[in-house]
Residue frames as a rotation matrix with the C-alpha (Angstrom) as fourth column:
UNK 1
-0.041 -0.998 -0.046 44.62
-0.726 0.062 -0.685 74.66
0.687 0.005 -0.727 145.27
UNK 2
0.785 0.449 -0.427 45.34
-0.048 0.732 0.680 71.29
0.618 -0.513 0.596 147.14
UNK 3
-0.131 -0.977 0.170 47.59
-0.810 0.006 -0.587 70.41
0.572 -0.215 -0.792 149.71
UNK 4
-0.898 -0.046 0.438 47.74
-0.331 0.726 -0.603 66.94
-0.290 -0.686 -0.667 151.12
UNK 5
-0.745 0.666 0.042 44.84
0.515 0.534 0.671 65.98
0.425 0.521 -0.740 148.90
UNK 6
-0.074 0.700 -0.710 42.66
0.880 -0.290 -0.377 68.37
-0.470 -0.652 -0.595 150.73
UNK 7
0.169 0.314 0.934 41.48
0.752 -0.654 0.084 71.77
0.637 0.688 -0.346 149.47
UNK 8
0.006 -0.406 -0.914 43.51
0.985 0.159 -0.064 74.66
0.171 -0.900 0.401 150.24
UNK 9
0.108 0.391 -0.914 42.34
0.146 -0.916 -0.375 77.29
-0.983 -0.093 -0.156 148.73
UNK 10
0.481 0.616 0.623 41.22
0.666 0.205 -0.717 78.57
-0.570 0.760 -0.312 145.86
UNK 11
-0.736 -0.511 -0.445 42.97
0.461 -0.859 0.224 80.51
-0.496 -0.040 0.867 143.08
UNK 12
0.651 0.754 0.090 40.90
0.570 -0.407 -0.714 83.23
-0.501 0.516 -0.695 141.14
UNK 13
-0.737 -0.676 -0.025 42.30
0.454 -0.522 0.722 85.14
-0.501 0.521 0.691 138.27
UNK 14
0.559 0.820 0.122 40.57
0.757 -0.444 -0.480 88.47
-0.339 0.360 -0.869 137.85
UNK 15
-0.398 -0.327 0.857 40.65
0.849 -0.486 0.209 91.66
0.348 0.811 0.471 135.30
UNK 16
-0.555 -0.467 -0.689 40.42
0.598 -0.800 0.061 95.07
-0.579 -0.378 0.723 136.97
UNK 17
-0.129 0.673 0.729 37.28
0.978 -0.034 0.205 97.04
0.163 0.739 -0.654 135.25
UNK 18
0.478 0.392 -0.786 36.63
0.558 -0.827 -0.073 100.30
-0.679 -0.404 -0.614 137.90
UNK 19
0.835 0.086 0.543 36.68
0.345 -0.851 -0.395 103.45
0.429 0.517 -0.741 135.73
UNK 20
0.745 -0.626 0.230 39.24
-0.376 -0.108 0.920 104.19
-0.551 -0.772 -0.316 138.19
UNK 21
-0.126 -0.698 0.705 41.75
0.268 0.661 0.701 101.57
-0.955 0.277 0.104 137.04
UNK 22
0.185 -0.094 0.978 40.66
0.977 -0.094 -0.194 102.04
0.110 0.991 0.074 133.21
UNK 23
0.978 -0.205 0.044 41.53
-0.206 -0.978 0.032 105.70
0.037 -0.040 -0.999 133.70
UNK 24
0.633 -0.726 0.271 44.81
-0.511 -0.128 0.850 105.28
-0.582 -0.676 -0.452 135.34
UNK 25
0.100 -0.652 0.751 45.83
0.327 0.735 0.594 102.71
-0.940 0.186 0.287 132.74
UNK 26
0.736 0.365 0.571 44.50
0.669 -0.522 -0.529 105.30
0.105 0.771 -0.628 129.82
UNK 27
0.938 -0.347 -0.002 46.91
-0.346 -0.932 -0.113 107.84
0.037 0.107 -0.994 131.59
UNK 28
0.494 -0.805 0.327 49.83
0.003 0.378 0.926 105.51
-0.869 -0.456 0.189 131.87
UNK 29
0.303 -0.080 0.950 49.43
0.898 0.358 -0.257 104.86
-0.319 0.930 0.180 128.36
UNK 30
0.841 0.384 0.382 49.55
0.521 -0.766 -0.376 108.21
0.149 0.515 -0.844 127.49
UNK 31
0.626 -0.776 0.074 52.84
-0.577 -0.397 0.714 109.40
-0.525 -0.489 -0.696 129.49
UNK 32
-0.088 -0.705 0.703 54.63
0.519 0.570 0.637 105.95
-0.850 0.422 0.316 128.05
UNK 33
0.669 0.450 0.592 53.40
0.728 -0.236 -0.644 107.67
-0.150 0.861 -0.485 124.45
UNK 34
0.996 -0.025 0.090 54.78
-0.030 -0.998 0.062 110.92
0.089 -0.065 -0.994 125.24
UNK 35
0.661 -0.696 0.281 58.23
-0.365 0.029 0.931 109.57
-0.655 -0.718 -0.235 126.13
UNK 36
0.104 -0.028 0.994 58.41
0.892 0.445 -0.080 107.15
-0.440 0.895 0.071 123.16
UNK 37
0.201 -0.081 0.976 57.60
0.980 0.012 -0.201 110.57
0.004 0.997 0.082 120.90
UNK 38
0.856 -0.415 -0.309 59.55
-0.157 -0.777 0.609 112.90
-0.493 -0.472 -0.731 122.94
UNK 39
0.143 -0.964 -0.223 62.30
-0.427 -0.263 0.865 113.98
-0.893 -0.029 -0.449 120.08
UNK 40
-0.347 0.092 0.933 60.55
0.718 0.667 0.202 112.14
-0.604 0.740 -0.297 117.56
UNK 41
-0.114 0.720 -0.684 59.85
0.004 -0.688 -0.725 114.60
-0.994 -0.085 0.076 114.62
UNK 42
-0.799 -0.435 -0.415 59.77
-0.599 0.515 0.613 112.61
-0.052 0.739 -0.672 111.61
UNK 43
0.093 0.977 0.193 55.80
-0.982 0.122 -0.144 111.63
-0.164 -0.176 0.971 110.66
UNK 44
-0.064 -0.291 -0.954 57.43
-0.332 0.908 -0.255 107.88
0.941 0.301 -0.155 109.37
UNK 45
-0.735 -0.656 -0.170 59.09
0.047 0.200 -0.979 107.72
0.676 -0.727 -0.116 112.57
UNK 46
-0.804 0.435 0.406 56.01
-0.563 -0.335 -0.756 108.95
-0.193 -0.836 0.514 115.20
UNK 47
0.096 0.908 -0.409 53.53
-0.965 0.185 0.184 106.67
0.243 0.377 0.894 113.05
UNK 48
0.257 -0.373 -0.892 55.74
-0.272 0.857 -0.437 103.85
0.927 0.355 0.119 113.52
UNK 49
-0.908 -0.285 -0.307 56.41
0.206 0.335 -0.919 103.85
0.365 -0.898 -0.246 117.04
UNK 50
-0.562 0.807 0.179 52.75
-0.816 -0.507 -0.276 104.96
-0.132 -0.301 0.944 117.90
UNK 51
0.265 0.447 -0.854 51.35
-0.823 0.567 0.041 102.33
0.502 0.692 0.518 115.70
UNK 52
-0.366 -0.884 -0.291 53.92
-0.307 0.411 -0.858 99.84
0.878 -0.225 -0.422 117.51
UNK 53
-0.982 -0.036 0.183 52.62
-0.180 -0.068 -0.981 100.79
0.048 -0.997 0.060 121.35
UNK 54
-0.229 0.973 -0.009 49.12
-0.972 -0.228 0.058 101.12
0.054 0.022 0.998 120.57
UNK 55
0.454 0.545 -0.705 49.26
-0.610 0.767 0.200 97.24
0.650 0.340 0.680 119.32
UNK 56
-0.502 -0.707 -0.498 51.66
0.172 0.482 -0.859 96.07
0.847 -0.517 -0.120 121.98
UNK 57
-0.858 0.301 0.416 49.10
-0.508 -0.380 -0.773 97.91
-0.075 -0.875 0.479 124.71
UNK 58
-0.123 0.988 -0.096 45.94
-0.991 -0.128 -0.048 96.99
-0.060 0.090 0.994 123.26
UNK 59
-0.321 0.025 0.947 47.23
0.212 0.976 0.047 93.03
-0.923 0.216 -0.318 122.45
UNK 60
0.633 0.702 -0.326 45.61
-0.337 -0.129 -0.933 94.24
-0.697 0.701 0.155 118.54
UNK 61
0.306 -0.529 0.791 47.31
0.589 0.758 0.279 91.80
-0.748 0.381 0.544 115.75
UNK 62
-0.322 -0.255 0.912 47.79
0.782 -0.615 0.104 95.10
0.534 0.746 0.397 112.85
UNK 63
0.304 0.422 -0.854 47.82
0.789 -0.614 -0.023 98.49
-0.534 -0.667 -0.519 113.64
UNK 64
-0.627 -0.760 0.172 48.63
0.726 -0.490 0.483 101.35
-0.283 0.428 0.859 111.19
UNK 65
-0.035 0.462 -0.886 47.47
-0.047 -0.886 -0.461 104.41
-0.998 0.025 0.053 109.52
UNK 66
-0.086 0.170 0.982 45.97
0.930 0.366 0.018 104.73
-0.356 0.915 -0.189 105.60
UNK 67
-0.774 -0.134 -0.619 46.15
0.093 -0.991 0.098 108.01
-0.626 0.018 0.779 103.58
UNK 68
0.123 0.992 -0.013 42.76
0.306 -0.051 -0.951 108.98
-0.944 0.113 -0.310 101.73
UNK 69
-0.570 -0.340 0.748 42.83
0.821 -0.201 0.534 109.94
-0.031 0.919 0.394 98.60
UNK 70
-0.857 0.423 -0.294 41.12
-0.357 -0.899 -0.252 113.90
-0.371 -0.111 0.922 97.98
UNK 71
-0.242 0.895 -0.375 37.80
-0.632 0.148 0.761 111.79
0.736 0.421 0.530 96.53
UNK 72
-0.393 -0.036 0.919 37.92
-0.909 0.166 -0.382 109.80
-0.139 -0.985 -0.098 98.89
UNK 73
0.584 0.418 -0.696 37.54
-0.657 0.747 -0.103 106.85
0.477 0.518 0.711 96.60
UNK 74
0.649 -0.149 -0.746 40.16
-0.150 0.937 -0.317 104.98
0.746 0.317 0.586 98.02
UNK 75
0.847 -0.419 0.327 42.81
-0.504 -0.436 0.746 104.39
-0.170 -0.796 -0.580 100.96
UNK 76
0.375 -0.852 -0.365 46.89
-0.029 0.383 -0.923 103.59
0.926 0.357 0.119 100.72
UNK 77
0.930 -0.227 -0.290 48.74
0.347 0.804 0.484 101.59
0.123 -0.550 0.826 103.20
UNK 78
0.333 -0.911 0.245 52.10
-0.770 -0.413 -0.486 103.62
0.543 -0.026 -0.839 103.64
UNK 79
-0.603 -0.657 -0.452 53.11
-0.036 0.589 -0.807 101.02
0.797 -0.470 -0.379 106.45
UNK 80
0.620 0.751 -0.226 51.80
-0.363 0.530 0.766 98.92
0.696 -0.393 0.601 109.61
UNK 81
-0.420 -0.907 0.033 52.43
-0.862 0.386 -0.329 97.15
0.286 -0.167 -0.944 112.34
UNK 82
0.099 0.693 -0.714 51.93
-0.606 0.611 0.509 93.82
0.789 0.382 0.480 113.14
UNK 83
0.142 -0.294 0.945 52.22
-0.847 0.457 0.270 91.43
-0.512 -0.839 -0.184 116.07
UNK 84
-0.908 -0.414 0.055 53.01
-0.393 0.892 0.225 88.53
-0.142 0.182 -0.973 113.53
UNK 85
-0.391 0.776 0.494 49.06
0.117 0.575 -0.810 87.11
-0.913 -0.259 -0.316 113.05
UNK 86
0.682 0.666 0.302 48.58
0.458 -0.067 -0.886 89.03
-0.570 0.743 -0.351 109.99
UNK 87
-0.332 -0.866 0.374 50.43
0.906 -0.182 0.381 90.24
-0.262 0.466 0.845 107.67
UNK 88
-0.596 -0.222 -0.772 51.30
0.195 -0.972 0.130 93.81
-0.779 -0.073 0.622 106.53
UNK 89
0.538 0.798 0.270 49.19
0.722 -0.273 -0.635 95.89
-0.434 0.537 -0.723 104.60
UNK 90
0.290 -0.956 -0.038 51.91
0.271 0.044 0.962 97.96
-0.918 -0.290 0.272 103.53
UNK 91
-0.908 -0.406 -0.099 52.06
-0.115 0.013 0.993 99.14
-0.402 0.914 -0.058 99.98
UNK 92
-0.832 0.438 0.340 48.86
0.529 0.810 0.252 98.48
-0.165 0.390 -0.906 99.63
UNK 93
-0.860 0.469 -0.200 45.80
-0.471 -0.581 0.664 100.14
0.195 0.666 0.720 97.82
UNK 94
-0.794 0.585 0.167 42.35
0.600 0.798 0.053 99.47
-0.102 0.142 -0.985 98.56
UNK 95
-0.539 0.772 0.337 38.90
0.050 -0.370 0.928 100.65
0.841 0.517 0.161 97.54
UNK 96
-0.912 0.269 0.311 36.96
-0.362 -0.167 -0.917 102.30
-0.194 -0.949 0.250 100.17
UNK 97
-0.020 0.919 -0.393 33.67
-0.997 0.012 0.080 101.44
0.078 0.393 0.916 98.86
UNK 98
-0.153 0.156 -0.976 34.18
-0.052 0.985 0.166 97.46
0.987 0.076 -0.143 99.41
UNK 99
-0.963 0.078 -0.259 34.18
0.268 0.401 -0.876 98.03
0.036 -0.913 -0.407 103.07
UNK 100
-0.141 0.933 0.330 30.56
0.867 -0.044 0.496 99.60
0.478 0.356 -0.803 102.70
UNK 101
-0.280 0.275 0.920 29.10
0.127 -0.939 0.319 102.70
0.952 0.206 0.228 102.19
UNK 102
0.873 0.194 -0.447 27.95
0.450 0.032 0.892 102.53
0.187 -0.981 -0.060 106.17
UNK 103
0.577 -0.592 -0.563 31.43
0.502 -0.287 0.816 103.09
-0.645 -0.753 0.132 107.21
UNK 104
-0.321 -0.589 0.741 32.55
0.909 -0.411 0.067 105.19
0.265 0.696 0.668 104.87
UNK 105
-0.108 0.793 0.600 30.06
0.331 -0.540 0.774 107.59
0.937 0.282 -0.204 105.60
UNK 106
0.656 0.436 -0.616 30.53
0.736 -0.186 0.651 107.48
0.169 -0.880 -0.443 109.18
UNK 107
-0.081 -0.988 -0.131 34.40
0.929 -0.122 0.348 108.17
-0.360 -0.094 0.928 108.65
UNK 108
-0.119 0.253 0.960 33.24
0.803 -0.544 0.243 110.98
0.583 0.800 -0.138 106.64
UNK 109
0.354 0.919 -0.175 31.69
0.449 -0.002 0.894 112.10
0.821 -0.395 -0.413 109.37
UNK 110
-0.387 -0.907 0.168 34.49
-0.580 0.098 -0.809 112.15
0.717 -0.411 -0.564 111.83
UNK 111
0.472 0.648 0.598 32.76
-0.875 0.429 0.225 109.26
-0.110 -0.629 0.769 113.51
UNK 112
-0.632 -0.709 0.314 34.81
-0.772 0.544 -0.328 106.39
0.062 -0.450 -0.891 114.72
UNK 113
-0.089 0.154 -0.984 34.07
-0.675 0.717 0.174 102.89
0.732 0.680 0.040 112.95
UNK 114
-0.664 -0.468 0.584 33.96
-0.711 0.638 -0.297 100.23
-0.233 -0.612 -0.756 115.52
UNK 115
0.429 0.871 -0.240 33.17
-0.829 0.485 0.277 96.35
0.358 0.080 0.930 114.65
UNK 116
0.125 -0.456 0.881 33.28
-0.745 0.543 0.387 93.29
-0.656 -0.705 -0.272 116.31
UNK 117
-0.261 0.069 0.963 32.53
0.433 0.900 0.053 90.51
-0.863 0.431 -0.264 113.81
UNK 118
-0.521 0.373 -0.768 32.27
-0.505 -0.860 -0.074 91.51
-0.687 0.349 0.637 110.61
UNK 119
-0.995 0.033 -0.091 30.62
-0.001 0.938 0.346 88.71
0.096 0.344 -0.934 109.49
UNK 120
-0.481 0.840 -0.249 27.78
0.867 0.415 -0.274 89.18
-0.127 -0.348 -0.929 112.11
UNK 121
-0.517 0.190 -0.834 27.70
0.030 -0.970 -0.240 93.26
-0.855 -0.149 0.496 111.98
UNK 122
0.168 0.591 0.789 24.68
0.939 0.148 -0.311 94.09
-0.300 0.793 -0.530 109.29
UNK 123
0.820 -0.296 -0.490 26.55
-0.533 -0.707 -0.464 97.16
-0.209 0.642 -0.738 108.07
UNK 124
-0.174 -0.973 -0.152 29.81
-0.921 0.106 0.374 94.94
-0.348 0.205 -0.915 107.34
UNK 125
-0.098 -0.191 0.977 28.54
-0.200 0.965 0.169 91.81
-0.975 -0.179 -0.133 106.49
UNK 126
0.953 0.095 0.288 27.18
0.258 0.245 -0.935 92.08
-0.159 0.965 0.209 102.95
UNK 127
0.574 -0.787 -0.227 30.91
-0.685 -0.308 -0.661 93.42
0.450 0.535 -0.715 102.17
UNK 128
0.375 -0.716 0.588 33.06
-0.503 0.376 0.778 90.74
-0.779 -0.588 -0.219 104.83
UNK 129
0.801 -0.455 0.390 34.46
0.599 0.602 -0.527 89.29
0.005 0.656 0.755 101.29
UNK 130
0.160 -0.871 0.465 36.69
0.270 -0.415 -0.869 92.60
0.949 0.264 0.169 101.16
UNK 131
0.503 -0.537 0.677 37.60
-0.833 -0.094 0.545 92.26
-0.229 -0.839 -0.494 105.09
UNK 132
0.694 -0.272 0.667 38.39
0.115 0.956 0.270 88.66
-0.711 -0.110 0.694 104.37
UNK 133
0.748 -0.602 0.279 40.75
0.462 0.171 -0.870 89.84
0.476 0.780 0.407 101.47
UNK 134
-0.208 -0.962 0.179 43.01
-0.305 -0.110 -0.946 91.74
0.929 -0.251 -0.271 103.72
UNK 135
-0.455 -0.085 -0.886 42.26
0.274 0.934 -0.230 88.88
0.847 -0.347 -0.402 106.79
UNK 136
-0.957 0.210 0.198 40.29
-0.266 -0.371 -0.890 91.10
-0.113 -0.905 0.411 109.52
UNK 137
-0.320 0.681 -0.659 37.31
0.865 0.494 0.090 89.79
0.387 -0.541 -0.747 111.18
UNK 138
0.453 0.684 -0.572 37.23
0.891 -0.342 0.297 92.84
0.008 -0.645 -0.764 113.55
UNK 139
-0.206 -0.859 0.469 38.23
0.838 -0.402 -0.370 96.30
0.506 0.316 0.802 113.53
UNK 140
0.357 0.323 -0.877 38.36
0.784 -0.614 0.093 99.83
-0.508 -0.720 -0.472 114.97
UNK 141
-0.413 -0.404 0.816 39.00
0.850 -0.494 0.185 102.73
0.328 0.770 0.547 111.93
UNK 142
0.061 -0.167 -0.984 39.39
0.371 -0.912 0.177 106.24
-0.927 -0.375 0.006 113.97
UNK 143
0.568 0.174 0.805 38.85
0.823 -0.077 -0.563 108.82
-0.036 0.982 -0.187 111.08
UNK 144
-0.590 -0.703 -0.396 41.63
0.626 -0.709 0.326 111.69
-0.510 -0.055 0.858 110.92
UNK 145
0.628 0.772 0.094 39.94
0.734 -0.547 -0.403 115.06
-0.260 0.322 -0.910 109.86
UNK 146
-0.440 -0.613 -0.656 41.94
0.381 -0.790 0.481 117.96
-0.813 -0.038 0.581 108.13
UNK 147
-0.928 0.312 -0.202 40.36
-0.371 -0.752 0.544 121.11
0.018 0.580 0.814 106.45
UNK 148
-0.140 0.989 0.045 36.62
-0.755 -0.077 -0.652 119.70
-0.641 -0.125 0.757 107.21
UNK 149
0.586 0.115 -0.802 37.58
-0.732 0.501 -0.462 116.72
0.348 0.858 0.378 104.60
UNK 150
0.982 0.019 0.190 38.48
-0.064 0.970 0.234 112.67
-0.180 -0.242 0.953 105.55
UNK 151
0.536 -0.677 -0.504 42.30
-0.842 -0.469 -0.265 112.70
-0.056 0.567 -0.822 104.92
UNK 152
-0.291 -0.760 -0.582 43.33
-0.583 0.623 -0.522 109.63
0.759 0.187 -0.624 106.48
UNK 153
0.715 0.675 0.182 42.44
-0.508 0.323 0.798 106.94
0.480 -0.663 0.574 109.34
UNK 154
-0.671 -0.637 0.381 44.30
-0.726 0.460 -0.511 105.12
0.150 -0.619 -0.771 112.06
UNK 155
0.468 0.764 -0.445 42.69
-0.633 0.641 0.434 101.74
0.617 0.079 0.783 112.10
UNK 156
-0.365 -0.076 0.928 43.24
-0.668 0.716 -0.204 98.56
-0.648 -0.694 -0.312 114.66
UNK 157
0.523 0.466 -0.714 42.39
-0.706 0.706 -0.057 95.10
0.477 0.534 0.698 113.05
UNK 158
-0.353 -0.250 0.902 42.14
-0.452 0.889 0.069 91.58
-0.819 -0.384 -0.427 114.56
UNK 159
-0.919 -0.175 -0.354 41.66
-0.350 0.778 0.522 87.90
0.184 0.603 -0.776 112.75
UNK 160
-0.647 0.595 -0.477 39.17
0.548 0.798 0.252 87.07
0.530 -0.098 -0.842 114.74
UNK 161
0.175 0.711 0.681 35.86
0.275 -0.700 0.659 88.49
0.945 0.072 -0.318 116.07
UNK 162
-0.721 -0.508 -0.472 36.73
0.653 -0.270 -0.707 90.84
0.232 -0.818 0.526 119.26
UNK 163
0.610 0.652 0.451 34.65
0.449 -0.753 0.481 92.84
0.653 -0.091 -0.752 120.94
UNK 164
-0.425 -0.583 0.692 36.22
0.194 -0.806 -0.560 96.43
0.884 -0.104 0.456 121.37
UNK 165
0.009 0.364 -0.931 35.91
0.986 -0.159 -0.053 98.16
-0.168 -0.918 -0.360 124.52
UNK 166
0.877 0.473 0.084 34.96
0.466 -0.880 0.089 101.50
0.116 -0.039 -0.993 125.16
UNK 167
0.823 -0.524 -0.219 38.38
0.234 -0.038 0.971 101.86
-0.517 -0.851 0.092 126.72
UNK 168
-0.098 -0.748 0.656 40.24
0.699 0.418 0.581 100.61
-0.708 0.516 0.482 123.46
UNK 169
0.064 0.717 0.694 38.20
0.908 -0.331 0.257 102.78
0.414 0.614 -0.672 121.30
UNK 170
0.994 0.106 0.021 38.55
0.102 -0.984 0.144 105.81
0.036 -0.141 -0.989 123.14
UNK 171
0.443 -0.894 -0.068 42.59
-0.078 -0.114 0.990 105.27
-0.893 -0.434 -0.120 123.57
UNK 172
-0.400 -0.666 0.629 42.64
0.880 -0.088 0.466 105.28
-0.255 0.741 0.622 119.63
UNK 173
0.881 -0.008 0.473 40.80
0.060 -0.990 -0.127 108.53
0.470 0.140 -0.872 118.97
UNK 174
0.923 -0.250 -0.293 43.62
-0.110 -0.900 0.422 109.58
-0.369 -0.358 -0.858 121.16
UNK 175
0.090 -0.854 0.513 46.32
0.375 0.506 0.777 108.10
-0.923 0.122 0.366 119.44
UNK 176
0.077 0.154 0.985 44.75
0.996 -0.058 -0.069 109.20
0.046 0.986 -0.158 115.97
């Protein structure tokens, strides 16, 4: 910063990391959550505002939940949200098997998907033709478990390659 053509100090613009602070901002989230779906008992309604906060907290361009089919051949798109970068998946159908047997298999698992780049990731890249068909680059697919059997996933998706934090990633499991 100058003043009088001289140097008057300096500004610095920094991001808050201590376990501490990422805790505190995990439990804020969580109370704002609770308020939001305090009175909400309508699964349309609690997916949609969940879905909503999650991408409005996290800065994440789609955010939504996919039902499984009982083979688990495939996942549907009931509804999404979006910050405007991407469009809605929505209505849509899509073969699980194009994202690759890798992450299927974790999801299967109840093991929580996380990539940055699928382009660069060597379980996602032979398949980045069917990320690039519904425009995600990077993602975070939380696997929903009922009766011991994949039912459905709560997923996070950016355009471009992001690298997830531990932070983000653990604040969807709790969302899913």
């Amino acid at each position: 910063v100058r003043q009088a053509g001289q140097v008057a100090g300096v500004y610095c613009v920094l991001t808050e990391t201590t376990s501490d602070v990422l805790s505190e901002h995990r439990h804020a989230f969580h109370q704002k959550l609770g308020e939001t779906l305090d009175g909400l008992d309508d699964a349309v309604h609690i997916m949609k505002a969940t879905s909503a906060m999650t991408g409005q907290t996290l800065g994440v361009a789609r955010v939504g939940y996919g039902e499984i089919d009982a083979a688990c051949r495939t996942v549907s798109i009931d509804r999404d949200w979006t910050d405007g970068r991407m469009h809605s998946l929505a209505g849509n159908t899509h073969p699980l098997e194009a994202f690759g047997p890798d992450m299927l298999a974790k999801l299967r698992q109840g093991r929580t998907v996380r990539i940055d780049d699928v382009a660069l990731d060597e379980r996602s890249a032979p398949f980045a033709a069917a990320y690039a068909g519904i425009d995600t680059r990077s993602v975070v697919i939380v696997p929903i478990i009922e009766d011991a059997r994949l039912s459905a996933i709560f997923q996070l998706h950016e355009p471009m390659a992001r690298h997830w934090t531990d932070q983000e990633v653990a604040m969807a499991e709790d969302v899913a």
